[in-house]
N, C-alpha and C positions, 0 to 999 in steps of 0.2 A: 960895815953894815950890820945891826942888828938882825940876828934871826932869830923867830920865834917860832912852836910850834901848835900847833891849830887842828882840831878837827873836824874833817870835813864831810857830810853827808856826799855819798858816790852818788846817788837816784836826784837830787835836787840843788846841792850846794850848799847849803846850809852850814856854817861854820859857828864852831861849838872851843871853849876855849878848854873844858874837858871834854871825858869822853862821856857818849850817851846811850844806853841801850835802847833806845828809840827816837829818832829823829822826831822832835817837836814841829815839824814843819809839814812835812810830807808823810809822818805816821809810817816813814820803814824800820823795821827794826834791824839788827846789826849793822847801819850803813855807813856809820861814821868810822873813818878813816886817820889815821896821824900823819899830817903832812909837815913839813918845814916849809915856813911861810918868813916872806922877807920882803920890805917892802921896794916896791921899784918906779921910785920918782922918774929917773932918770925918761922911764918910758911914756909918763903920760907927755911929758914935756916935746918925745918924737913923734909921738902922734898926732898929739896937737898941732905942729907943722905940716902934718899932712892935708890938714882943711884950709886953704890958701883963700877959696874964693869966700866972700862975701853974701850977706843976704841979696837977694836979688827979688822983685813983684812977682807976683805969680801968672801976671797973665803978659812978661815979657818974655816968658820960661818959653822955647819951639819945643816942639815934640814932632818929630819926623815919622811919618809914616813908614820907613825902614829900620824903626827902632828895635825892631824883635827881631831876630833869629829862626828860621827853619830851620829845624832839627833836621827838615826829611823824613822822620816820622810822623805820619798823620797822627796818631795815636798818643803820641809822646805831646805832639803841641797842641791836642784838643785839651788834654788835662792840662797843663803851663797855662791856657786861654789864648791861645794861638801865637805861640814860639817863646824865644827866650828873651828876654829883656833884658838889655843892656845893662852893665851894673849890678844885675841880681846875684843873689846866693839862693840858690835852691838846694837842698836838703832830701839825702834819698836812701829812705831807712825799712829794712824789712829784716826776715828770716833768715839766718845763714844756705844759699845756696840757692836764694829765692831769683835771683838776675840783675843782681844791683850790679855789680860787675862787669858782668854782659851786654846789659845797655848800656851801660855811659862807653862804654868801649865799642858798643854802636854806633851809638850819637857822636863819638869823633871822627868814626870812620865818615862818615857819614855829611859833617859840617864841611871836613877838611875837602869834598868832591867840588865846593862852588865854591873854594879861595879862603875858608875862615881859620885864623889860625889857632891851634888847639894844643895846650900843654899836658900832658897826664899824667899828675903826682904816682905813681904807685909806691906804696910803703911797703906792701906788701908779696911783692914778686918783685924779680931782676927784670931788668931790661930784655933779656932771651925770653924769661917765661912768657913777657905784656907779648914779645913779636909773635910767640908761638902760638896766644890765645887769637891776637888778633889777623895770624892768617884762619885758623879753625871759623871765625866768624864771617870770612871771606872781604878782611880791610885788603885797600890797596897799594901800593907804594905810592907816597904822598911826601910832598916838600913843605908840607904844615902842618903835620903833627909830629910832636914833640914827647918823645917819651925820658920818664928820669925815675931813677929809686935814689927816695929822699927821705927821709922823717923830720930833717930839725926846719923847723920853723923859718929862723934867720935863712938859711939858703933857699929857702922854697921862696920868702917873700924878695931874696934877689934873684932869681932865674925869674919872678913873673914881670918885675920891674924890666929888666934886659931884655926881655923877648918881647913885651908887650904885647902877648898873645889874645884873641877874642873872646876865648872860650879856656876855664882852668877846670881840671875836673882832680878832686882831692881821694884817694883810695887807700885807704879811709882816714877819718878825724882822730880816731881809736887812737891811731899808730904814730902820729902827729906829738912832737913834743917841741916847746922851746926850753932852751938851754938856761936860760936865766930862771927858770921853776926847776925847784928842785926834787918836786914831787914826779913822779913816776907817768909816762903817756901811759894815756886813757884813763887819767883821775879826772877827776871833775874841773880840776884849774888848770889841768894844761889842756881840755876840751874847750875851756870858757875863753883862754888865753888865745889860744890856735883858733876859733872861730870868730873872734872879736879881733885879730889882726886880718884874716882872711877878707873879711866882710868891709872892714875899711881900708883893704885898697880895689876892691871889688867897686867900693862906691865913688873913691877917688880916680881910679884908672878907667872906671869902664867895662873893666873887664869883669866878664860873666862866671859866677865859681859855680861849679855841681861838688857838693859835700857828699860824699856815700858814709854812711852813720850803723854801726851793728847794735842789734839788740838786745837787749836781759830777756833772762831766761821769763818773767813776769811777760816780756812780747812789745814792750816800751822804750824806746831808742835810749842809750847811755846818757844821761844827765838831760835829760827831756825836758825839763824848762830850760837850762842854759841853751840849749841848740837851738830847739822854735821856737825863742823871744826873739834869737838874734837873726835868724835865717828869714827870707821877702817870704819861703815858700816852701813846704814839708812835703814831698811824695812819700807814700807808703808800699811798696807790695805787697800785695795778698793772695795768699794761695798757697797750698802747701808742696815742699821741696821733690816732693816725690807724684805730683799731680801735673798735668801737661799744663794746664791755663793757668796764664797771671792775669791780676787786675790791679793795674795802677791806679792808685785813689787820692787826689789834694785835700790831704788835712787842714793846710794853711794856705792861702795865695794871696797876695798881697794883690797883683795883676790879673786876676782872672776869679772863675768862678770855685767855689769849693767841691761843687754837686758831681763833677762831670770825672768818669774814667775813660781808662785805656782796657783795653783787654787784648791781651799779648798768648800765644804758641809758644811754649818752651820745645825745640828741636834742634838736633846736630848741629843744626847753622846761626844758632842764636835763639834769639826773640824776634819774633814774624809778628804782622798785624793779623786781629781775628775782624776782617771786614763786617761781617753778620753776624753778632753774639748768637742772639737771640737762637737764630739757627741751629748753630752749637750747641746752644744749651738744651736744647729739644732736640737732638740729634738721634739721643739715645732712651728717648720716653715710651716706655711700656705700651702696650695697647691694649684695649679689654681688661683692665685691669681696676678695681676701684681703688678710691683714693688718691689718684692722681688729676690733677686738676693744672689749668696753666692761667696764670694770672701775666696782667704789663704791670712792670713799676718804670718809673723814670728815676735815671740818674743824668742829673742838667738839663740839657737839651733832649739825650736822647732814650727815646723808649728801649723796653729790654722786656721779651716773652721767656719769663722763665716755667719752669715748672715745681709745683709745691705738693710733696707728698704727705700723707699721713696712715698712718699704720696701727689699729684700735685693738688691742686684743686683754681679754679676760684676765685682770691680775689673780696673782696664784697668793700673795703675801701678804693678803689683808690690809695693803697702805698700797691707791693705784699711785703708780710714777707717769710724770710729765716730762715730757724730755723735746727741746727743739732746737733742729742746727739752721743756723742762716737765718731764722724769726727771735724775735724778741720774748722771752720765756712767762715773763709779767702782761703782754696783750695776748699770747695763746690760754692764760691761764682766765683771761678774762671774757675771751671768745665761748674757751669752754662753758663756762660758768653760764654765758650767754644762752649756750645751747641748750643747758639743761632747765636753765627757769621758762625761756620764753617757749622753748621748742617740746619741752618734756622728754630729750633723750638721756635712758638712763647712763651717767658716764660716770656716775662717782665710784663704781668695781671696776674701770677699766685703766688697763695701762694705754697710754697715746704718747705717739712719739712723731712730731713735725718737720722734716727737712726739707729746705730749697736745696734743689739737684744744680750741679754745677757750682758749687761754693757760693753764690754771692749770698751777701748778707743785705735781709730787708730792712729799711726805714720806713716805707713809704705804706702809709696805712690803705691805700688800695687794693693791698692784697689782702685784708681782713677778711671780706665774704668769700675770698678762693680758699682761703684755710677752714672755716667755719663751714664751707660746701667737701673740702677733703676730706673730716674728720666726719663729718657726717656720712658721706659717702662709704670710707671705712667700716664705722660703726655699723652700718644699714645693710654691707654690701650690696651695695649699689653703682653701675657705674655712673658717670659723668656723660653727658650726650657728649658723643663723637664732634671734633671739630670744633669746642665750644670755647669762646674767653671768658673770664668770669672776673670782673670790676667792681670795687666796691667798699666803701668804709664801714662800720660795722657798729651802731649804736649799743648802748645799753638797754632801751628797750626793743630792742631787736629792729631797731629803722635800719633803711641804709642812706648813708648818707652820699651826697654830689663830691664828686672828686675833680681835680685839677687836669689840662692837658690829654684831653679823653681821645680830641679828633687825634690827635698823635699816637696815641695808643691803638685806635682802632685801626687804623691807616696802618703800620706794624703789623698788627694781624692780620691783616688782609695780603700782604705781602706774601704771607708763609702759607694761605692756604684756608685760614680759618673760615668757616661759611655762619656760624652764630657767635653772638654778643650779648651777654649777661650786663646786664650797665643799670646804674641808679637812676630813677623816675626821671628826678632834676634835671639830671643829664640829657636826658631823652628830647629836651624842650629844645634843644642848640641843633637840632637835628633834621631840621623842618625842611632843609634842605639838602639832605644826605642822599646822593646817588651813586654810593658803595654797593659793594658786592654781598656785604655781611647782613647779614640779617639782626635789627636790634633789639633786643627782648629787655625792655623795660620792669625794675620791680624796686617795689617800695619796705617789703615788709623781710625780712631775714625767711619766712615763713614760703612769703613767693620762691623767691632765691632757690632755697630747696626743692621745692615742686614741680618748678621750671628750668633745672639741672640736671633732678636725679633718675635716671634711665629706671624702670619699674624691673625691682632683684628679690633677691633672696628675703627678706625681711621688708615688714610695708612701714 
């Protein structure tokens, strides 16, 4: 058999017949790699026998209403879009130390309670470390899960065949090599290799693969195109390794929605569910304090009261800095800019700096007028009325505009306590028959906004 050797971008796959100091494809620089590359007929010809059955109509195809899997995690199968599909490869990539580990060593505990059977690749621990992690989690002796320390390929795709297990769960792809690439586990061909065997017989057998996936030091899972073209379904972690809260986020779902998370308790005993984000995230909100302010965003279905600070003070360096965590840096720069034409606050000497408390990161342009009321507030020292929600998009001539899913947000805040509601004019009209507890304060102009927020302080 002819061997040739190839070079291969690590970040994309990109195969280069020299070397290149910059990948023409994905623009990384040093990423190309020299592999020995050999061609392997022999395999497409196996795989090909793996697809037996036939086209088939589409609408004689059943789809059984027991076609998903409960994890038992509420949390875990609101993100999936309620449980696991049969067949699928879902894909589950974060941080080193973030819980990818943790939970899928949940979720077997977990399946195996109601009869499902469950195989766990670990490549990376023995068989003693998986039993000693998975009593610290509190698993329990069970006649359906399966544990094995494997890396090559060929044995892992026969123990799935043998066992015909429900559920395979791969720890990690990284470590994953088959023996017929001669290139090193965790290059890009034996990731694309090892994912592209996994995924058909996942779609031939049924059986359901969880991929755990590590990431470059850039924050972007190892060969990020090859894995989520091939994978139904990408979760992410988020949240950092030394911070108590995760947030499980779907990049990709083939079967469910994109929008919706999980937010998960990092403690002794695992990954716990956080029943009340929103709670949480207000748990620890200053009082009397200006510049903090609490806006709703929706992630899917459900609403979330976070809190968004900002902090104005006097630059000293002749160039003010902008700085914001969890907001988008290109809409705070525009809010400001906002403030200064339509509002006349002077902000161009000041340093401002914006963060959502509790990590999450915003999309959802509702929180515009709660940022554009924080920095205000800051600058003004002024607080915020006690008890207030503050909803709202954020024009360029300083309108505010009507937002999406309001009854849901306000219905949230009423929940925790809140007794007033900053909300867009538009919005106000849906309202005709509101008999909440909240009190709703209508406003059209960025100018109201302010007026009708900010408690009378130190500067008018």
């Amino acid at each position: 058999m002819k061997t040739k050797t190839v070079f291969t971008c690590q970040k994309c796959g990109y195969q280069s017949p020299k070397w290149l100091g910059k990948c023409p494809d994905c623009q990384g620089w040093n990423s190309l790699v020299e592999e020995d590359y050999a061609s392997v007929d022999f395999k497409s010809k196996e795989r090909t026998a793996l697809y037996k059955d036939g086209p088939v109509l589409l609408k004689d195809v059943e789809v059984k209403e027991d076609s998903r899997l409960k994890t038992g995690i509420l949390e875990l199968d609101r993100v999936l879009g309620g449980g696991i599909v049969k067949g699928s490869v879902i894909l589950i990539g974060g941080d080193p130390g973030v819980g990818k580990s943790t939970i899928s060593l949940q979720v077997s505990n977990q399946l195996t309670r109601h009869g499902t059977t469950v195989l766990y690749v670990s490549g990376e621990e023995s068989t003693h470390q998986t039993k000693l992690r998975a009593k610290r989690l509190g698993a329990h002796d069970s006649e359906n899960l399966y544990i094995v320390n494997q890396t090559d390929l060929s044995l892992i795709s026969e123990y799935i065949k043998k066992l015909k297990p429900d559920v395979v769960i791969i720890d990690s792809i990284q470590v994953i090599f088959d023996p017929e690439i001669s290139s090193s586990a965790g290059s890009v061909s034996q990731v694309r290799e090892s994912a592209g065997v996994l995924t058909q017989l996942a779609k031939t057998s049924g059986t359901s693969i969880f991929i755990i996936g590590h990431v470059t030091k850039e924050g972007t899972l190892a060969g990020p195109r090859v894995l989520e073209h091939i994978v139904d379904t990408v979760l992410y972690f988020e949240g950092d390794r030394f911070s108590v809260y995760r947030i499980l986020r779907a990049v990709k779902n083939r079967f469910g929605s994109t929008n919706e998370i999980g937010v998960f308790e990092m403690n002794s005993e695992g990954l716990t569910e956080v029943k009340n984000p929103s709670e949480i995230f207000l748990s620890e909100r200053p009082k009397d304090v200006s510049g903090s302010v609490v806006t709703s965003i929706l992630e899917g279905s459900r609403p979330l009261l976070v809190e968004i600070q900002a902090l104005v003070s006097r630059s000293s360096f002749g160039y003010a800095r902008r700085r914001a965590q969890g907001f988008d840096f290109n809409r705070l720069s525009l809010l400001i800019a906002v403030l200064e034409k339509r509002m006349g606050l002077a902000l161009e000497a000041e340093d401002i700096f914006v963060n959502v408390a509790g990590g999450i990161k915003i999309e959802d342009p509702t929180a515009d007028l709660a940022v554009a009321v924080a920095v205000a507030s800051a600058f003004r020292e002024q607080m915020v009325i006690a008890d207030t929600i503050i909803l709202g998009e954020v024009g360029l001539a300083g309108e505010i505009r009507s937002i999406s899913q309001i009854l849901l947000r306000i219905n949230e805040a009423e929940k925790l306590g809140f007794k007033h509601a900053i909300i867009p004019k538009n919005n106000h009209k849906s309202f005709k028959a509101y008999k909440g507890g909240i009190e709703l304060i209508p406003v059209a102009t960025l100018k109201e906004g302010l007026d009708l927020s900010l408690a009378p302080g130190l500067k008018g």
